[in-house]
N, C-alpha and C positions, 0 to 999 in steps of 0.2 A: 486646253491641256488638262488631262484628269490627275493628272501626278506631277509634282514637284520635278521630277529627277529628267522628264521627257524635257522640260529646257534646253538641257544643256546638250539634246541630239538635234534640235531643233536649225535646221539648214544650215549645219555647223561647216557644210562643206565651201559655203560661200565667205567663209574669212581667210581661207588660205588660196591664192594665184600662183601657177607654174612660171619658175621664170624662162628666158630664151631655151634654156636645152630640155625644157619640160621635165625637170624635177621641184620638187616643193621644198626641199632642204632649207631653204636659203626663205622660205615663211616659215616652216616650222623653226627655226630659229630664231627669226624673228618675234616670232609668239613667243617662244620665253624668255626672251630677253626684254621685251617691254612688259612681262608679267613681274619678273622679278625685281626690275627696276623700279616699278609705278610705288613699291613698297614702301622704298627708303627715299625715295623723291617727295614722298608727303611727309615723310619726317622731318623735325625741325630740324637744322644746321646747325644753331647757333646751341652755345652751351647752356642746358637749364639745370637747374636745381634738383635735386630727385632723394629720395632716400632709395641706399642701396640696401640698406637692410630690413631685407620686406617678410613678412606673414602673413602668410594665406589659407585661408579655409575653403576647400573647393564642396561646394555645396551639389550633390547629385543628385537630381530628381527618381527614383526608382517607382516612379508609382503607374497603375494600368496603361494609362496613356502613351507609357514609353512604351509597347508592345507594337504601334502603330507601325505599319512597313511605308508610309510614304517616303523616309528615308531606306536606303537598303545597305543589311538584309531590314535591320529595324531601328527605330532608334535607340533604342537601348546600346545595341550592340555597338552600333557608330557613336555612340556617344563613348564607351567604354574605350574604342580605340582612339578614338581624337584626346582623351584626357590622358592616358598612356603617353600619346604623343606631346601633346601639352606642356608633361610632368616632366620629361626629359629635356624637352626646351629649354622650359622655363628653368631648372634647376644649372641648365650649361650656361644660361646667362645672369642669372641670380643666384652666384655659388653660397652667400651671407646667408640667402632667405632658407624658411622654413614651409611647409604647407602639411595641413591638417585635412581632410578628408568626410563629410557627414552627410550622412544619406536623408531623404524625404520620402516616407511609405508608410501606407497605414496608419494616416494624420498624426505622427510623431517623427519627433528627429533623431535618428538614429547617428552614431558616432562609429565610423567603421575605423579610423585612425587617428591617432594622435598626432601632434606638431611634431614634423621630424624634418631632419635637415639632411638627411640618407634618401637620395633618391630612390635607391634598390628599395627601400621600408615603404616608400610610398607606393612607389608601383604596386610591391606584395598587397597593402591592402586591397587593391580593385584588381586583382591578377586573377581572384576565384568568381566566376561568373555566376554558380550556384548557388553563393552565397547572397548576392545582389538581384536576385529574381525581380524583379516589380512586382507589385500588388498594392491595390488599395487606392485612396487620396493623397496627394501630396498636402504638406502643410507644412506654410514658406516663416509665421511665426514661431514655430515650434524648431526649426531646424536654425533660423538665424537666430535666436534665444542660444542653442546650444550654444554656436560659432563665438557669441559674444563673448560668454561665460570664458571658452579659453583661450581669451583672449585680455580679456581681466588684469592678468598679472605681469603683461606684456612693458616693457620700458618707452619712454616716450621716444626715442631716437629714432625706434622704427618704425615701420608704415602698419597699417592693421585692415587687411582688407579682407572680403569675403566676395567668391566668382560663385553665383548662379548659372546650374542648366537645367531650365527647363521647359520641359513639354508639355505640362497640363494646361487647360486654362480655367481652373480649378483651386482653393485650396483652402484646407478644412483647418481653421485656426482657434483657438478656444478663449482667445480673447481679443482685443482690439489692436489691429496690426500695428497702426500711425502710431502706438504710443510705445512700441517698436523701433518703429522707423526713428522716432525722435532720442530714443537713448542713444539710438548709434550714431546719428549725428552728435550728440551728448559726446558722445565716447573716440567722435573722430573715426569709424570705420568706412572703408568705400567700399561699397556694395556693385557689382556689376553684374548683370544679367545675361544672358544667351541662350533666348527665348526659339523654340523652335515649331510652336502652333503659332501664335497671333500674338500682338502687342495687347499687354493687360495694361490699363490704367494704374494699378497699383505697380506694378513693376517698374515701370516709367517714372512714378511720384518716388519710387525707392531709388533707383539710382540719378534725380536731379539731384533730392537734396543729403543722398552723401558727398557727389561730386562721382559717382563712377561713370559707367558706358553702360546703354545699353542697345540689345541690336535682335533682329528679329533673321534668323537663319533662311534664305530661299532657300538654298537647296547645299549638297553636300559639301561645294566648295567653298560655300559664303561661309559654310559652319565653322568651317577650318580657319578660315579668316577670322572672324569675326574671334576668335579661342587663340588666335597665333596676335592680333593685336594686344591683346591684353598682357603680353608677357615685360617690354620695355618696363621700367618702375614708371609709375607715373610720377609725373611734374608738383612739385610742392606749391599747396596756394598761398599765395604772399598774405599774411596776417601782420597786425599790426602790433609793434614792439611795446613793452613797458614803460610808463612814462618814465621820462629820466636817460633814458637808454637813447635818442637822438629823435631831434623834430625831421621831418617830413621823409622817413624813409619807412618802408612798407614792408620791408624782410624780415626774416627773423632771425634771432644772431643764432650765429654760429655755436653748437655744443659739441663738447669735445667727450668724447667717450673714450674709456681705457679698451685695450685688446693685450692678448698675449700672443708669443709665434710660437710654437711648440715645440721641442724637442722628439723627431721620433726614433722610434728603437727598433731597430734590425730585426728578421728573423729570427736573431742568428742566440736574441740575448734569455735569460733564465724567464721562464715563464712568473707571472706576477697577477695578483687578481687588479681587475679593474673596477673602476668606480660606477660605471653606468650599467656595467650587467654581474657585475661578484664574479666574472668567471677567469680562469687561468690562462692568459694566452700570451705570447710571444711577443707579437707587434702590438703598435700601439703609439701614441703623443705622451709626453710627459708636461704637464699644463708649467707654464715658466713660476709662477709664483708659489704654490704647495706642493709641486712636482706629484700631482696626483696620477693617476694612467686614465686617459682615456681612449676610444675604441676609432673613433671619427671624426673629425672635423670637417665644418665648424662649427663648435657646439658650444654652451656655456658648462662651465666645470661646474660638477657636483655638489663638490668640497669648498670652494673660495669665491664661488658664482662668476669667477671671470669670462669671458669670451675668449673664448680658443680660437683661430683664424690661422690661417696658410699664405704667406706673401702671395702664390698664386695666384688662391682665389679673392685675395684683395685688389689684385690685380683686374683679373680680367669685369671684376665690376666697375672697374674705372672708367671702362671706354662710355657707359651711358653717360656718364659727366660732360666728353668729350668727343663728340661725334664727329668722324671723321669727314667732310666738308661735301657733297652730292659733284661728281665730275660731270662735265660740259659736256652733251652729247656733239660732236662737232659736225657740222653740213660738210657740202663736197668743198664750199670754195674758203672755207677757214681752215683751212689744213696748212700750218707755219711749220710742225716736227720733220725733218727732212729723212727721221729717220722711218726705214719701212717696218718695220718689225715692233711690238709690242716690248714698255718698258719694264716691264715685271717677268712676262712671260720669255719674252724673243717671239713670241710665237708671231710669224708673217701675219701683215693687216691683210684682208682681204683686196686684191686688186678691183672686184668688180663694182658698183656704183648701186647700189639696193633702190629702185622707184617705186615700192611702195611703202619705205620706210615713216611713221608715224611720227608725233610729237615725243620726245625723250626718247627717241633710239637716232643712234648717227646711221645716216644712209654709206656712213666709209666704214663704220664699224668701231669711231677711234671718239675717247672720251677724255679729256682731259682734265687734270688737276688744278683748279683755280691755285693753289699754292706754288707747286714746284712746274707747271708746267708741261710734264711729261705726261705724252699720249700713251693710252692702257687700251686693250682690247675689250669688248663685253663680258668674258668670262672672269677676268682680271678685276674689273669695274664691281661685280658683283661678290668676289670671292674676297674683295677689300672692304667691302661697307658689309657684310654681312656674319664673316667667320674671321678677319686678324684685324677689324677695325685702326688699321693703320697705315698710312700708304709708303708704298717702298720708297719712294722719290722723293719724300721730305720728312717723313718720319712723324709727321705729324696724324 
């Protein structure tokens, strides 16, 4: 194989069998439902620990090497759409967090955006193509120097991470990486990478000892993988408490941090200037404790430093705490629900019997809920663990 991307045509015709009426509906179906499944099947079940209020510095390679076309059209390009994609993910499941933006080109770090918590602000900065041309060496201490730096005045509640991508296997550093690498374990940042030439030694020794991920892209869809894992918060490592504070236990207690819920103001009310841009406008938050105006949440206020927050979005980052439990794909002869039809949907189970149904997909189509019991179809099964994190049948 001379290219990456020829894999995935590679006698791709030998995973899908016609069934009795010689249609393939009933594999291609099958293929996405054990693709979507396999996701949240490796996820843990059980409740872990997490910070939900995360900062992120996506770090983007821009240097010659992304011109390569073994991804297509190049990587550059695919790289600017997977992070687009990324950045809307990750902001619909991490409404708290923030993400910053800094490019690697022409052995310096370049800062194309600031920490903003406006999905729309972030996409703008990588929305202009002509501005992010590649050129040059990349240089992975000079760009993770930047990340750190604004990340400095960061509170300890929240998490401090830094996503590499990249593609060189190269990088032109002006001083000693490791004593890099060792502030940011200093400093508690996770570094993760999404390497898309080859496994470097040093990228590897960066994300053991922050504690991140690292992963080396085959081809376009692993890319997309390997960028859609990293979005869940990650898992807090159990450190050890202050003497005094209790023998043989390994967590760390519990901090309580203040928020405020906003008051916001209609269209409809007398324009006012606001805190974050001096300018005149209509709508807007009024922060609860100095009633200052701001533009967006959630954001820290200006004026009183408080956190600004939206029951909402405190909400929907609840479900990482709580993850909704993986339902039982069920065989033909553990079928106990007498009813025929899907509990969520209505929608009719399928009557036919699937033989070449795999490990984690039911050959009936029916998956049930270790909790309440009730059988769900696969699209149900998926659209519970992935988009309302809650099942209809027990609420849990």
């Amino acid at each position: 194989q001379a290219y990456t991307w020829e894999a995935s045509y590679t006698r791709s015709w030998d995973t899908v069998q016609e069934d009795e009426a010689g249609s393939l509906q009933s594999s291609i179906e099958e293929l996405m439902a054990r693709g979507r499944r396999r996701r949240y099947l490796l996820a843990p079940a059980a409740a872990i620990r997490r910070t939900i209020i995360r900062h992120l510095v996506l770090l983007l390679d821009l240097s010659a090497s992304m011109m390569d076309r073994d991804m297509r059209p190049t990587r550059f390009d695919l790289m600017l759409q997977y992070a687009r994609e990324f950045i809307a993910e990750w902001f619909d499941q991490n409404p708290l967090g923030q993400i910053g933006v800094v490019g690697m080109r022409a052995g310096i770090g370049e800062r194309i955006g600031e920490m903003s918590g406006n999905p729309q602000d972030v996409l703008k900065y990588i929305a202009e193509r002509h501005k992010l041309e590649p050129t040059g060496e990349p240089s992975l201490q000079n760009a993770i120097e930047m990340a750190r730096s604004s990340m400095n005045h960061l509170p300890t509640h929240s998490s401090r991470e830094i996503l590499i991508i990249f593609g060189s296997l190269t990088t032109c550093d002006p001083g000693n990486i490791h004593d890099t690498i060792d502030t940011c374990v200093k400093n508690k940042i996770r570094i993760s990478v999404v390497a898309l030439a080859a496994e470097m030694k040093v990228c590897r020794e960066l994300c053991n000892k922050t504690g991140g991920q690292f992963g080396v892209a085959m081809n376009e869809g692993h890319f997309k993988d390997l960028l859609f894992e990293l979005i869940p918060p990650p898992a807090q490592h159990a450190t050890s408490r202050v003497a005094g504070a209790g023998t043989g236990s390994s967590n760390p207690a519990a901090d309580l941090m203040m928020m405020g819920f906003p008051t916001r103001l209609p269209d409809a009310t007398a324009p006012t200037l606001c805190v974050c841009h001096s300018e005149l406008k209509s709508e807007g938050f009024l922060c609860p404790r100095c009633l200052s105006k701001v533009c967006d949440v959630p954001t820290d206020c200006d004026i009183c430093g408080l956190m600004i927050v939206s029951s909402p979005h405190l909400a929907r980052s609840y479900h990482h705490l709580f993850p909704v439990k993986p339902y039982d794909a069920l065989p033909y002869g553990d079928v106990t629900d007498p009813s025929s039809s899907c509990h969520a949907c209505s929608r009719p189970f399928p009557t036919a019997v699937s033989a070449s149904a795999t490990e984690g997909v039911s050959p009936v189509g029916r998956y049930k809920c270790p909790e309440c019991h009730h059988d769900f179809c696969a699209d149900c099964d998926v659209f519970v663990h992935d988009v309302i994190h809650c099942c209809p049948g027990c609420g849990n």
